[in-house]
C-alpha positions, 0 to 999 in steps of 0.5 A: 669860628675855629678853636682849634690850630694847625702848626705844623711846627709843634712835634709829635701832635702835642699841644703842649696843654697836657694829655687831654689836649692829646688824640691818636689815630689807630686803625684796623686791616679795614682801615676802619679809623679807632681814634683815641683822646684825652677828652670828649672835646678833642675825641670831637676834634679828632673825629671831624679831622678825619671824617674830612680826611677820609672823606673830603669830597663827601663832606663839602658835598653835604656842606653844599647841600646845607647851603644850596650851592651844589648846582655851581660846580654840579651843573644844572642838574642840581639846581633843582635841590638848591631851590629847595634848600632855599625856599625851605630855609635849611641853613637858616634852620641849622643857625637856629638850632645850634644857637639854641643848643645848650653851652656844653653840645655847642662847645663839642660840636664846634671842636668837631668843625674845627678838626673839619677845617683843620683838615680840610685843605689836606683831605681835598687835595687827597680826593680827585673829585674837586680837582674834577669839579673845579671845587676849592674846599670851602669852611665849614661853620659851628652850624654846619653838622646840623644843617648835614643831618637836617638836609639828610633827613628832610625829605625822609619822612615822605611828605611829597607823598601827600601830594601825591594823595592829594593828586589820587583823591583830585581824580579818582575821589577822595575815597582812594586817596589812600589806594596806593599806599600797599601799607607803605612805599615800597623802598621804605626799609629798614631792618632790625631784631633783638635777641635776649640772653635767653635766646643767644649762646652767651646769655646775653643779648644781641641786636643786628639790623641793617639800614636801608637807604640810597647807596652812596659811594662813599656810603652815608655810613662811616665804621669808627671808633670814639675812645677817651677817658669817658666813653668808649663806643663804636658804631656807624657815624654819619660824616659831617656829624659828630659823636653816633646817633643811630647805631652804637655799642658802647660795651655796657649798652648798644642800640639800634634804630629804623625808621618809624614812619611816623608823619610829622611834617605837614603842607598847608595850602596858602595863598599870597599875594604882592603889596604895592611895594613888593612885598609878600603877604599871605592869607591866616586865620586873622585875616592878610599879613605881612609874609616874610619875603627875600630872594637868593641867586643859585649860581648855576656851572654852564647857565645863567644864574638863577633867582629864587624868591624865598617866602615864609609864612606863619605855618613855614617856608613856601617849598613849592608855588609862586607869588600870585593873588588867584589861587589855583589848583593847577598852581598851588602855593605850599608851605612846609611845617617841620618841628626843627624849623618851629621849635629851634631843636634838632636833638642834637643835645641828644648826641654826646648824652649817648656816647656817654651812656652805661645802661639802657636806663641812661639811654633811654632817658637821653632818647627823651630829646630826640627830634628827627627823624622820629625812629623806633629804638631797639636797645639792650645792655650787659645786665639783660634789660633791653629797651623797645621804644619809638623816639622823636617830635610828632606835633599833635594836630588834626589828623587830616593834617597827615593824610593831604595838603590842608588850607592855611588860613583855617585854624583847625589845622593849626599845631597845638602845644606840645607833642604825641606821646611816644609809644613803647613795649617790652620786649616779648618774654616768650619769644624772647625777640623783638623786629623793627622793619617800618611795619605798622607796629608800634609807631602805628599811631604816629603815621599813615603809611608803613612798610609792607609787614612782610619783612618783620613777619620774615624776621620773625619767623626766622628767629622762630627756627626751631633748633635743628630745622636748617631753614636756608642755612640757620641752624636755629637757637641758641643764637650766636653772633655769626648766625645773623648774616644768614637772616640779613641776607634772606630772599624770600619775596613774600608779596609775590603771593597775590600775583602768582595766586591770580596767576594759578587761576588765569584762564585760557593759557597758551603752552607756553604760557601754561608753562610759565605758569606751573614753573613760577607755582613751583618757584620757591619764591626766593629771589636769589642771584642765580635764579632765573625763575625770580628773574622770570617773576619779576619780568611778569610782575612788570608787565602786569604793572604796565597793563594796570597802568594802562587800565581805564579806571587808573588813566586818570593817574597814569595818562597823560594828565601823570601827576609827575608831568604837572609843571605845578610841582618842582621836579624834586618831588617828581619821584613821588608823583611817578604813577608807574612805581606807585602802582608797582608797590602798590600791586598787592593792594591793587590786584586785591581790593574791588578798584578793578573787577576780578574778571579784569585782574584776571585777564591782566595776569592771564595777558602778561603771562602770554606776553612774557612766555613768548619772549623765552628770554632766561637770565638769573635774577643777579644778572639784571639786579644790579646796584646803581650807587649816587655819585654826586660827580658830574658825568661820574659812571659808577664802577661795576664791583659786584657780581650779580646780588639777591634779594628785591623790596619786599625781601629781608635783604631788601635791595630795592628795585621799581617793579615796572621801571628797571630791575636795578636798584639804588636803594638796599643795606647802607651797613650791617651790624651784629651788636654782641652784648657779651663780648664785644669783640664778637662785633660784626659790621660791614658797608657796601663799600669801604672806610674810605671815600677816596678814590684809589685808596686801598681801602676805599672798595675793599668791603664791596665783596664781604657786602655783596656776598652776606658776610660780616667783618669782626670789630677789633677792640684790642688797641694792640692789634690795631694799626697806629697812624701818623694822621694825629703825629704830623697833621694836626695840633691841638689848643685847649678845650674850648671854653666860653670865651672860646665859643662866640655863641656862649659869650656874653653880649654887650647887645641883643636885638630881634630883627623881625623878619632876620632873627636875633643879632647879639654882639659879643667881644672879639677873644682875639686868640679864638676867633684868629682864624675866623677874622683871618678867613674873613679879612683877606678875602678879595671882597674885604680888599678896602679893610687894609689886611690881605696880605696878613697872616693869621698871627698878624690878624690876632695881634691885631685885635689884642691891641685893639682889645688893649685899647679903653676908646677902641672895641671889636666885637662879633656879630651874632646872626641866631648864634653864628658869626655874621660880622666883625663891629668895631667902635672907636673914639674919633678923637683917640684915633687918626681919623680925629686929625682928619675932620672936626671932631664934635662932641658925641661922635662915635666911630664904627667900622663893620665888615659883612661875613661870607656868607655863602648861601645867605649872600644874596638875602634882601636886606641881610647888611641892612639887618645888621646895620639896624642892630649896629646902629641901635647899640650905638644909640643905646648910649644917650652920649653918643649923638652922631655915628661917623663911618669912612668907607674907602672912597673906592668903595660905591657899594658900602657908601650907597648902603650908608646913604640908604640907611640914613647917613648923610655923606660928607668930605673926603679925607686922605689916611696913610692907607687909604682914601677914606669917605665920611658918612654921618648918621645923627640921632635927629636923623632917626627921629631920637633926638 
């Protein structure tokens, strides 16, 4: 749906509706948009007007991913996540939960993909990429942000990593299931601190961090401003999604987030089989049920197209496994139960709750409704109370739900009503700090594996210099804002003590290998740019990775029975079942524990030592660390920008590379941030690239060197020194807020129906000036060539159902899929309508017309038309007046006359109209067994 306008002919961005319909589009010597409005509802507007036009290809991008459609432009590459997509339900679960969003957040996000689609034509032809890609803009739904963060957070709570557990105990027994865990998957990693007043310069707080994530070009994280009359925040917005959920300074109050690593989505183990009639039924606690069952076809550029089978069971949709009535443990059938999916909640009611919040108090209190992903929250605000708390939906359940896959029909592992209860703590008032680094801390209840504590521990101890220490550029407290870059961009690599430990006492080494060994035991074990020493470290711990590997008591998961190889599981998971990097962030562990005897990790060490002296090849660490970024553009080769950077896994500056696989990384600080409570205007940020994601764009890697080298760039809050746009002048217009009428899920229905196994369809009359631009998109299609208006422009489209919605015997109404437009219904009177001087009108005849949405990822689903003809028909007959429902298809039209013969309708003459060659159809309430 769109409430939103684009007219080109209004002057100067004015609706003509008054100050709050207003936007403007400011931005700094970064190009870093500060967007200013009326209202919450057009700041909304405004901000998804130009997330799309600074980021188009990033946005359609992330659309397709909600949908599964990215391996039609991307190639055959892709297809391996829009199998997923699928079989997981992301876009059926984004509908849920947006129709289930109070009126209020339905009404802003909807305003958000409006200013979207009000853009998007613009911003795709700005971004070569689609060009490259042979991609056309499509059009965003209300639902879609939703789907954005669902598909962006999905895999971040690590599930897969229980299959690779379940892989460990099947062959090395169930008491190692946990061996590889080192506390935590190694490129976990996520960094923050909070500083109060009593440890600053200013007496105020500060909170600084960095997210690590995949580094993306253009980054996951967008630097923005969003100023109206009831707030006024800046922080890191996700493109795709509106408002600031992670990371934000509101000038009263500012917050900050890392991953909990908290487990919170499970895996059951099911077995189905196939019904006489092909349908799916799966194996509960009460015995065999009906599953629910449908298939989709991932188009795919440059294959054939391909047929995915999408099963859901009362647990959830199956993600990996087929139809087979024998189970397997070389083919096992997996469900995925995640919380979004079972309860409808995304929190993204917590989203605008946010932007509006004045203390930690408020904030706090909005934290309660957060879903997903489960973060700990560090928070502070202008009046010295600071805030240390874990928020998000954990499912109470047994706890063998978190560690392995368990058995479906056993109701021991069943979800109980409810959730945990959410740890938190005060901030320590001796230190005067509090870290968050995805150690196991304070979410330890909540999870299985963490992050090595090494990074908090680093932290800590760096916020502890005493003053006058000068540790690697600190000068210690009192603290100030531009004294955190030297603790973002630390080096110290901690978990290199095991290693070098077993190396100090390797036996029998050669010279030259003696050598190494009394060079890295002087290493200051830092693993800066230039260091060859670091280089030389990490050349060692590679070969001690691959000797491990090679190690008969980890053949079994490292041969050629490599979990990662197993054809039972989809290559999208392959990454978490790869031995090789296990073990590689496993090493501490490994190299400790009695797995091997001690004789053995010490040959292994004094072996690799020997191997790596011989090659007396020197390089510094920057030379081979180098940054990999994704770049979702078929045959992209991502440009080299950087010189050589610091830092590894384990380190606070945590660029993530695969000890044993390459010294490259992918994953590292997506931003940084310094969050100043006592002047805002002493702010800092940064992201790997730039505020744009348009290629050639001044502004699209002007950042990369402030990134690479640890510097920071100030946030400017003075609006006069700041750079007024034509973006909100000459682009966009805006209408009136949204109002009830204006947003279709709000509006009340004439009709509600479940459909079992399809969701609830409610129909609600047509607004014919909001919903203009929805019915234009739909009725001018080349599919919707037999409904007569192709050639209609949006205003043509509106006057048209204004005088339908004129008329007492004609009605239009929107089909509502769980809160999402799914079709246009229309009903008629034969007898006040031409039709009725085409046949024999009888009494109780009442005529329909119906015209299916686009539905991009959801085309393909079995049984989707006859779904909504099932609640079409029902309303009908809701009226005991109404005896026989009329239809008249274009003759033309084979496919929508064998649907009404399937349903029932008896087919009848042909009639010649003005515009057409129509067929009648009749279905009678006798047909259906009401009579």
């Amino acid at each position: 749906m769109t409430t939103a306008d684009v007219d080109s002919e209004r002057p100067n961005g004015r609706s003509g509706h008054g100050p709050a319909d207003d936007f403007e589009v400011f931005r700094d010597d970064w190009g870093i948009p500060h967007l200013k409005a009326g209202s919450a509802l057009a700041l909304a507007r405004a901000q998804g007007h130009n997330a799309v036009l600074d980021r188009a290809w990033q946005l359609e991008t992330e659309r397709h991913r909600v949908l599964g459609t990215t391996a039609a432009y991307l190639g055959a590459e892709a297809a391996d996540w829009d199998r997923f997509a699928r079989r997981a339900r992301l876009a059926d679960t984004a509908r849920r939960c947006f129709g289930r969003l109070a009126p209020e957040t339905a009404a802003w996000v909807s305003a958000y993909v409006d200013g979207v689609n009000a853009g998007l034509a613009e911003g795709a032809a700005r971004a070569p990429e689609f060009a490259a890609a042979g991609l056309a803009p499509g059009r965003w739904e209300p639902w879609t942000p939703l789907g954005v963060w669902l598909s962006t957070h999905i895999l971040f709570a690590g599930f897969p990593t229980k299959l690779w557990r379940e892989e460990v105990a099947r062959r090395l027994g169930d008491g190692r299931a946990t061996l590889f865990a080192t506390d935590g998957p190694g490129t976990s990693g996520s960094n923050g601190w909070l500083l109060t007043g009593a440890r600053t310069a200013t007496g105020a707080p500060v909170i600084a961090g960095d997210p690590h994530r995949f580094i993306e070009d253009p980054g996951v994280y967008q630097q923005i401003r969003l100023a109206c009359l009831e707030f006024d925040v800046v922080g890191l917005a996700v493109p795709g999604v509106p408002g600031i959920a992670h990371f934000g300074h509101a000038g009263g109050v500012a917050w900050a987030i890392t991953n909990a690593m908290a487990d919170y989505q499970d895996l059951y183990r099911e077995q189905l089989r196939r019904t006489a009639d092909g349908g799916v039924e799966a194996l509960g606690p009460d015995g065999w049920y009906a599953a629910h069952a449908h298939t989709e076809t991932v188009e795919v550029a440059g294959g054939e197209p391909e047929t995915v089978e999408v099963v859901e069971t009362d647990r959830g949709p199956v993600i990996i496994g087929d139809v087979h009535d024998e189970p397997s443990p070389d083919a096992p059938v997996i469900s995925l139960r995640y919380p979004p999916r079972v309860t409808g909640d995304l929190g993204f009611d917590v989203l605008p709750a946010l932007l509006r919040a004045r203390t930690v108090g408020d904030l706090d209190a909005a934290l309660d409704g957060w879903v997903e992903p489960v973060n700990v929250v560090l928070a502070a605000d202008t009046t010295g109370a600071t805030l240390h708390r874990v928020a998000g939906h954990v499912p109470v359940r047994p706890h063998e739900n978190r560690l392995r896959v368990v058995p479906a029909h056993d109701p021991a592992y069943a979800w109980r009503e409810g959730a945990e209860p959410l740890p938190r703590t005060e901030v320590d008032p001796v230190t005067g700090t509090a870290v968050m680094a995805n150690e196991r801390g304070l979410a330890a209840p909540l999870g299985i594996e963490f992050a090595p504590p090494h990074r908090a521990h680093r932290i800590r101890e760096l916020l502890g210099t005493p003053p006058g220490a000068g540790a690697r550029g600190l000068t210690g407290p009192p603290w100030s804002s531009a004294d955190m870059a030297a603790v973002h961009t630390d080096t110290r690599l901690a978990s290199s003590r095991q290693l070098l430990s077993l190396l100090s006492w390797a036996p029998d080494l050669g010279p030259d290998a003696e050598r190494l060994r009394d060079r890295l035991l002087l290493w200051d074990r830092h693993m800066d740019a230039d260091s060859t020493d670091a280089t030389l470290y990490s050349r060692l711990r590679a070969d001690v990775v691959h000797r491990l590997a090679a190690h008969p008591a980890l053949r079994p998961v490292t041969g050629d029975a490599d979990p990662w190889r197993s054809a039972a599981y989809p290559p999208l998971f392959r990454p978490w079942l790869a031995a090789v990097p296990r073990i590689g962030y496993a090493l501490e562990t490994l190299l400790t524990v009695g797995l091997l005897p001690y004789e053995d990790r010490l040959a292994i060490v004094a072996a690799s030592a020997e191997a790596v002296a011989a090659t007396q090849a020197e390089s510094p660490w920057g030379q081979v660390h180098r940054v990999s970024p994704w770049q979702a553009l078929p045959g992209a080769t991502p440009e080299e920008v950087w010189p050589g950077l610091a830092g590894d896994h384990d380190c606070v500056l945590s660029t993530s590379s695969v000890p044993g696989i390459t010294d490259l990384f992918a994953r590292g600080p997506a931003a940084r941030y310094v969050w100043d409570l006592a002047r805002r205007e002493d702010t800092l940020w940064v992201v790997p690239f730039g505020a744009s994601g348009v290629p050639g764009s001044a502004h699209h890697r002007d950042q990369s060197e402030l990134w690479a080298s640890g510097r920071l760039a100030p946030v400017v809050t003075d609006w006069n020194l700041l750079h007024r746009t034509e973006e909100s002048t000459t682009t966009m217009t805006t209408t009136p807020e949204p109002t009830t009428s204006a947003v279709p899920a709000l509006r009340p229905a004439v009709h509600e129906q479940k459909v079992e196994g399809f969701g609830v369809v409610r129909l609600v009359p047509v607004d014919p000036a909001a919903d203009a631009g929805l019915l234009h998109g739909w009725v001018t299609e080349e599919r919707a060539r037999f409904w007569g208006m192709a050639d209609h422009t949006r205003e043509q489209v509106r006057e048209i159902y204004e005088f339908v919605g004129s008329l007492p015997t004609h009605h239009a109404y929107l089909a509502l899929r769980d809160g999402v437009p799914a079709a246009l219904f229309q009903t008629y009177e034969p007898d006040a309508d031409p039709v009725g001087e085409c046949y024999d009108v009888q009494p109780g005849d009442f005529g329909i017309h119906l015209l299916i949405a686009p539905a991009e990822g959801e085309g393909a689903v079995k049984g989707y038309t006859d779904a909504l003809l099932a609640a079409f028909i029902g309303y009908v007959f809701s009226d005991p007046a109404h005896l026989r429902v009329v239809v008249e298809p274009d003759a033309r039209n084979e496919k929508a006359l064998a649907r009404m013969v399937r349903v029932g309708f008896e087919l009848g003459p042909e009639i010649r109209k003005p515009e057409k060659t129509a067929r009648l159809a009749f279905l009678t309430r006798a047909a259906l067994g009401l009579a």
